[in-house]
Structures are given as C-alpha cells and as structure tokens.
C-alpha positions as CSV (number, residue, x, y, z in Angstrom):
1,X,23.6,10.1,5.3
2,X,24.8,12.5,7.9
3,X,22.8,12.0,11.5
4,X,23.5,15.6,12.5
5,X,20.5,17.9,13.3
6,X,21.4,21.2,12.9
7,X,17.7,22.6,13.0
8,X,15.7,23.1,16.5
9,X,12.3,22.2,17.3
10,X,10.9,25.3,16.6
11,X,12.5,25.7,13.3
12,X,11.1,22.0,12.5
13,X,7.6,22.5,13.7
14,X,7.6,26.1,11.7
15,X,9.2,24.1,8.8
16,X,6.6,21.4,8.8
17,X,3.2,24.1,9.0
18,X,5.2,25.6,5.8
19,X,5.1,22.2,3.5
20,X,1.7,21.3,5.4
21,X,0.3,24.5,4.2
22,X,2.0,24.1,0.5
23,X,0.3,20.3,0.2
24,X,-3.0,20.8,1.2
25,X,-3.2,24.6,-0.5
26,X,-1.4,23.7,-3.8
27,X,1.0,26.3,-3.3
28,X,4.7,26.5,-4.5
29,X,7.2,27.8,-2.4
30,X,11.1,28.1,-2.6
31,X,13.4,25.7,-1.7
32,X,13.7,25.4,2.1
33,X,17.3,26.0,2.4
34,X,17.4,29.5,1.1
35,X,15.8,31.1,4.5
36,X,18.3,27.9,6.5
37,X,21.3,27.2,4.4
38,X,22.4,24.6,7.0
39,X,19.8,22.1,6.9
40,X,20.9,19.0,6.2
41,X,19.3,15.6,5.4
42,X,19.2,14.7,9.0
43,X,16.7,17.4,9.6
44,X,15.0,17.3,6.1
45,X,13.9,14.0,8.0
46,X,12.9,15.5,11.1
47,X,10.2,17.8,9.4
48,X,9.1,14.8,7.4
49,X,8.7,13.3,11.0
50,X,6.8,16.0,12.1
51,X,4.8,16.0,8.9
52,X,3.9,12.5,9.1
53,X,2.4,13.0,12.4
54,X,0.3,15.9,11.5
55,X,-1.1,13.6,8.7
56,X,-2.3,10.6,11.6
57,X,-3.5,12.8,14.1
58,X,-5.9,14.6,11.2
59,X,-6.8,10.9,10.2
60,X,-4.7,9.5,7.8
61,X,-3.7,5.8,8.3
62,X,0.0,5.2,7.4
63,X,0.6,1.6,5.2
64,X,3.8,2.1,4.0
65,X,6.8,3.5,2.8
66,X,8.9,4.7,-0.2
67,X,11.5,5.1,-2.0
68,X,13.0,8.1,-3.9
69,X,15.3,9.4,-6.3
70,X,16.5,5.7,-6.7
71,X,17.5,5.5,-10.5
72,X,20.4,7.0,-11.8
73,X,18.2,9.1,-14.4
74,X,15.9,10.5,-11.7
75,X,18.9,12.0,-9.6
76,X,20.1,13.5,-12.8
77,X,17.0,14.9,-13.7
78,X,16.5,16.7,-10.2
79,X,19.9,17.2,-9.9
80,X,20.5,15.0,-6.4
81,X,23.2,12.5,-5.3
82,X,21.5,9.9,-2.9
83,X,18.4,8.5,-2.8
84,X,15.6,9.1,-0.2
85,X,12.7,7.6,1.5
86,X,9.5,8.6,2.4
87,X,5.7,7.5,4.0
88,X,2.8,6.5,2.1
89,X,-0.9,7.0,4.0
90,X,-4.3,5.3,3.0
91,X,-5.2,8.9,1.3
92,X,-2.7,8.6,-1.0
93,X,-4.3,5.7,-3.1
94,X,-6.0,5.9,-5.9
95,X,-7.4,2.9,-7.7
96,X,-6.3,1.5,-10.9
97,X,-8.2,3.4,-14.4
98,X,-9.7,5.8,-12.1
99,X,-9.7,9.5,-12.7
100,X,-7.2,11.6,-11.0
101,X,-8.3,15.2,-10.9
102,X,-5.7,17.6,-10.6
103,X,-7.5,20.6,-9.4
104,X,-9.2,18.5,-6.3
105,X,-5.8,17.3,-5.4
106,X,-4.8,20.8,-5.7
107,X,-1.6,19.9,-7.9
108,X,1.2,21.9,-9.5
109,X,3.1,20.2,-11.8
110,X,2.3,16.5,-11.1
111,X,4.7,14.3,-13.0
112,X,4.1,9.8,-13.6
113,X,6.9,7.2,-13.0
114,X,6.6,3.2,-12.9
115,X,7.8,1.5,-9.5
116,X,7.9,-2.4,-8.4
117,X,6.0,-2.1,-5.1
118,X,6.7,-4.9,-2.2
119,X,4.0,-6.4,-0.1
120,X,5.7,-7.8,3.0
121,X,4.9,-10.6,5.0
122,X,7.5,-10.5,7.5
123,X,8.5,-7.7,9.6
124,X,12.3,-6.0,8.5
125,X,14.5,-3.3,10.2
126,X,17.8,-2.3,9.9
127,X,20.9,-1.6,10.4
128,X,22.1,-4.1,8.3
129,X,18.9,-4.9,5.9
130,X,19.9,-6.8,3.0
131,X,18.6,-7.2,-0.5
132,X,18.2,-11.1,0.5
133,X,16.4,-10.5,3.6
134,X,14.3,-7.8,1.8
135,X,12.9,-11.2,-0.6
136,X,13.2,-13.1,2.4
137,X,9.8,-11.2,4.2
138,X,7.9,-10.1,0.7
139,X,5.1,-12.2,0.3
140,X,4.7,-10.3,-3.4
141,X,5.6,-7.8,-5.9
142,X,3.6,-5.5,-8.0
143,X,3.4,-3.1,-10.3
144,X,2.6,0.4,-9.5
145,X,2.1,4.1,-10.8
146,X,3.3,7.0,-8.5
147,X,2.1,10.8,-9.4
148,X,4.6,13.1,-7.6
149,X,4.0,17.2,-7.4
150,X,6.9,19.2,-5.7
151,X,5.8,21.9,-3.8
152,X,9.1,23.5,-4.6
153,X,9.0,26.4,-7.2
154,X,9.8,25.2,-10.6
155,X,10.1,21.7,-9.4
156,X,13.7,22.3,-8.6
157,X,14.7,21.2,-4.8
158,X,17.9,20.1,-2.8
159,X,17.8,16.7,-0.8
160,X,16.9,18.4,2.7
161,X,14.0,20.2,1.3
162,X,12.6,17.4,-1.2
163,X,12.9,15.0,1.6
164,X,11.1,17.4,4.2
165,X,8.2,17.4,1.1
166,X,8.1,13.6,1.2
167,X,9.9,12.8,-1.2
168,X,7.3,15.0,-3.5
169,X,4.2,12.1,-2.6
170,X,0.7,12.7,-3.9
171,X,-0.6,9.3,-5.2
172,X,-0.4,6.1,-6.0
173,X,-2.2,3.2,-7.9
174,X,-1.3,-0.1,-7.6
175,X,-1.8,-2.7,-10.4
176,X,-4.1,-5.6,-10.0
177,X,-1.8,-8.3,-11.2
178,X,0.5,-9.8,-8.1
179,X,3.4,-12.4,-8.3
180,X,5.6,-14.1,-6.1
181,X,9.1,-12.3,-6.2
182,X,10.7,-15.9,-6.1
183,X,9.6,-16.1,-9.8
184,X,10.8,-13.5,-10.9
185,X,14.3,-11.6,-12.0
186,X,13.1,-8.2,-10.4
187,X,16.5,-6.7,-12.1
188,X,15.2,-7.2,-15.7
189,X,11.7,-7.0,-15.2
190,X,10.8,-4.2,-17.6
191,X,8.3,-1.3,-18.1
192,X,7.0,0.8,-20.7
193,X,4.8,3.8,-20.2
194,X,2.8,5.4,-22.6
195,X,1.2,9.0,-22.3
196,X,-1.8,9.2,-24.8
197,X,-0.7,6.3,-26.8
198,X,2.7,7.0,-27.4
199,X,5.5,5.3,-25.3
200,X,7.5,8.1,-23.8
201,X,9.6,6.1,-21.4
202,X,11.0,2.7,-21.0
203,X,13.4,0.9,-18.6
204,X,14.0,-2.4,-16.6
205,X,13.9,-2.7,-12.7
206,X,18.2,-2.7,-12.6
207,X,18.0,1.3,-12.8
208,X,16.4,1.2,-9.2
209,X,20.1,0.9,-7.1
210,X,20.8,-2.1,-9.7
211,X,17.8,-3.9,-8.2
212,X,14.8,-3.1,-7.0
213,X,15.1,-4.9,-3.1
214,X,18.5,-3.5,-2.9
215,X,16.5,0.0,-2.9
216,X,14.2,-1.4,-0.2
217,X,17.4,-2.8,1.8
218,X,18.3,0.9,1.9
219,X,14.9,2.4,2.6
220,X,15.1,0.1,5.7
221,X,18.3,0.7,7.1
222,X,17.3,4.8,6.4
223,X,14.2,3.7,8.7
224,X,16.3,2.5,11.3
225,X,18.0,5.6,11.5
226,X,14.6,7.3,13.0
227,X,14.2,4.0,15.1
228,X,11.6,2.6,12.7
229,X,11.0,-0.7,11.2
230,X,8.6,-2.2,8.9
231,X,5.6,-4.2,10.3
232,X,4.3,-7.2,8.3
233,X,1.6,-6.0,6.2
234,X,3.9,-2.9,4.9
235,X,3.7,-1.7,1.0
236,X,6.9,-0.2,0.1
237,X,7.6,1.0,-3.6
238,X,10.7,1.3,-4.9
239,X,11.4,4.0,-6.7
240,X,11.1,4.8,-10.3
241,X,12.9,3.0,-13.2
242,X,13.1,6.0,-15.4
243,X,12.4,10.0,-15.4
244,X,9.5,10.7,-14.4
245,X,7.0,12.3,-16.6
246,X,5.0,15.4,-16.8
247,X,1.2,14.9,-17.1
248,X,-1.8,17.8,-16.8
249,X,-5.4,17.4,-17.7
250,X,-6.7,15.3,-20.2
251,X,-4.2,13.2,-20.5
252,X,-4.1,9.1,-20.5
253,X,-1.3,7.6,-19.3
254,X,-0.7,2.8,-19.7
255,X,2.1,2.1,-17.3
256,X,2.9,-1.8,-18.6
257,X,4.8,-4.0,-16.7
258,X,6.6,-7.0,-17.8
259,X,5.1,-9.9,-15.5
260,X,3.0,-7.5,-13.7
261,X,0.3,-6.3,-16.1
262,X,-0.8,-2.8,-16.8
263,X,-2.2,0.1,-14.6
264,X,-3.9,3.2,-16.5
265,X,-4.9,6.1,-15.3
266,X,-6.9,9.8,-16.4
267,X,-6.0,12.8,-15.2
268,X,-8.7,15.7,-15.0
269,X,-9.0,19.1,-14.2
C-alpha cells in the first residue's frame, strides 16, 4: 500500500462529516474520488482515522478490527485489487438469531458474508506480523456473520473511498460455538450459507488470502502503518470466504460453519 497522503486536513475532516453524515442518515452518495481524483489509499485511511474518532468521542467503544475484500471472489465482485482493513465498535454487534431491522439501522443495500473471527489473547503489531505469530496470541476462533451497506451509489466504490467508508461496516453477530485454533485446519474449515432455506453460497476458509491468519497477519502490519497495534482482548474477523450476499426484509439467513456451529439471523423493515 502506498504511504503517500495526498489529501489535507481540511479535505480529510470535510471528507469524514461526508461518510459520517451518509452512515448515520442512510444516504448514498458517489464515490469519493470523483470530486478528488488523487486520493489514494493512504488517505482513504486517514478519513477512516478521523471517522473512527468521531465514533469514540460520540460513545462508541472500539473492540476490534477487520478485514476486507480478502477473498479472491469479493475483489472480483467489487471490482478491487488489495484487500483492506477496518474498525469494529461495541455498536456494531448484534446478537446471534436476533432481528436486524433495516430501516432502524438506516440501511441501503445491506449484503451477508461468513468470516472466521479471532479472539486474541496476546497483544500483536507489525511490521513483520506473521500468520504463526497471528495463532501464536489467539486464544480462539469463531464463527461470524458480517452485514455490510456501502454508502456508495449502486454499491460500486474504489479502494480509497470503500476504505474511508470502513470497509462498508454495519454489523456483526458472532456465533456461540468457540474453539481453540490449535485444533483446527482454519484453511479448510468450511461454510455454507443459506438465505430462506436455500444455500446460496459456499466456500472454505483458504479463499481468505489462502488462510484465514494470513489475512489477520496483513490486517496487522496495515495497523502498523497508522502506528497501531492490537491489545489482548481484540476481535478481529477475517474477511469473507465467498461473495457476499444481498439480503432486505423478511428474509432468514443460517450461516453454518464447519467446526463452529451456526449463527442465524432476521432481517426486518
């Protein structure tokens, strides 16, 4: 990832108001980069800086991180060449079979993907995070269900802008089942999710960067980048195994993990 900046802090702090404002209304707007065609990644990052800190100081408690546009089939779908990482705040959760309403969470076009989450026990920052030291400080793995809802018109985004969204975050639910990742081949662990019954998707945790800590590896040594580094205690998820998967009202959606149990979830108007 390039490190230069080409925004300035008034352009960043104007940038961030404009995503803050699409979130919390449920408003699409264009892609960032067609009012500043030079924004980079490197400043995609720096509004998501900004943006994170407007989310504490209005009371949101961050507890970890993720991981984005990590499977080959995702990139292809949103039409991206790297992945990307962003936070995850207390807010953000939603419990496992609950009902997620849509129009209370003011979504657009919320969309479903399976993850392998990791619980860590140790604290890890980078440069030079490996996929070894990644199962080195997790103290478990777990299955998890992430709606995501561009802000972007259409869904369609560059890497600056998606990344200045956070990585399109909305909410998460975590399964209830937990395992040691000693016990467990993380790169063949596979998922199935179903959407009102049927199984629409299907995959195995090698689609995430081949495996699913080499994913975290990368989120970590993307952290250290912004001179950030994991505490024990973090969550971090992964990034989805396959496409993710459109979902509106009234629909029922069985994310089952091999290993890791099941999560379901409703969504509601």
């Amino acid at each position: 990832m390039s490190s230069v900046q080409n925004l300035n802090p008034q352009d960043v702090a104007a940038l961030c108001a404009r995503v803050a404002a699409a979130q919390a209304e449920g408003r699409q707007i264009p892609k960032l980069t067609n009012d500043f065609p030079a924004m980079g990644p490197a400043d995609g990052y720096a509004i998501q800086t900004a943006l994170r800190q407007h989310y504490l100081a209005d009371g949101h408690r961050l507890i970890g991180w993720k991981a984005g546009l990590t499977s080959r089939a995702k990139m292809l779908q949103m039409g991206v060449s790297e992945p990307l990482v962003g936070f995850l705040t207390d807010r953000m959760a939603a419990s496992e079979g609950s009902a997620i309403s849509i129009s209370g969470a003011r979504m657009i076009h919320p969309r479903v993907e399976c993850e392998i989450g990791f619980v860590l026990n140790q604290p890890l920052a980078g440069p030079h995070c490996t996929a070894a030291d990644v199962l080195a400080a997790t103290d478990c793995v777990v299955g998890t269900l992430e709606v995501i809802d561009s802000r972007f018109e259409s869904f369609k985004f560059d890497l600056p802008s998606v990344i200045a969204d956070n990585g399109s975050s909305t909410r998460f639910i975590t399964g209830s089942r937990v395992r040691a990742a000693a016990g467990l081949d993380l790169r063949s662990l596979g998922v199935v999710l179903e959407k009102n019954g049927e199984i629409v998707a299907m995959g195995a945790g090698a689609a995430v960067l081949g495996d699913p800590a080499e994913a975290v590896a990368m989120l970590v040594n993307i952290l250290a980048e912004q001179d950030v580094r994991l505490p024990a205690g973090s969550f971090v998820m992964s990034g989805g195994i396959t496409e993710a998967i459109p979902v509106a009202a009234g629909d029922s959606i069985t994310a089952r993990f091999q290993d890791l149990g099941s999560i379901t979830a409703r969504f509601v108007g």
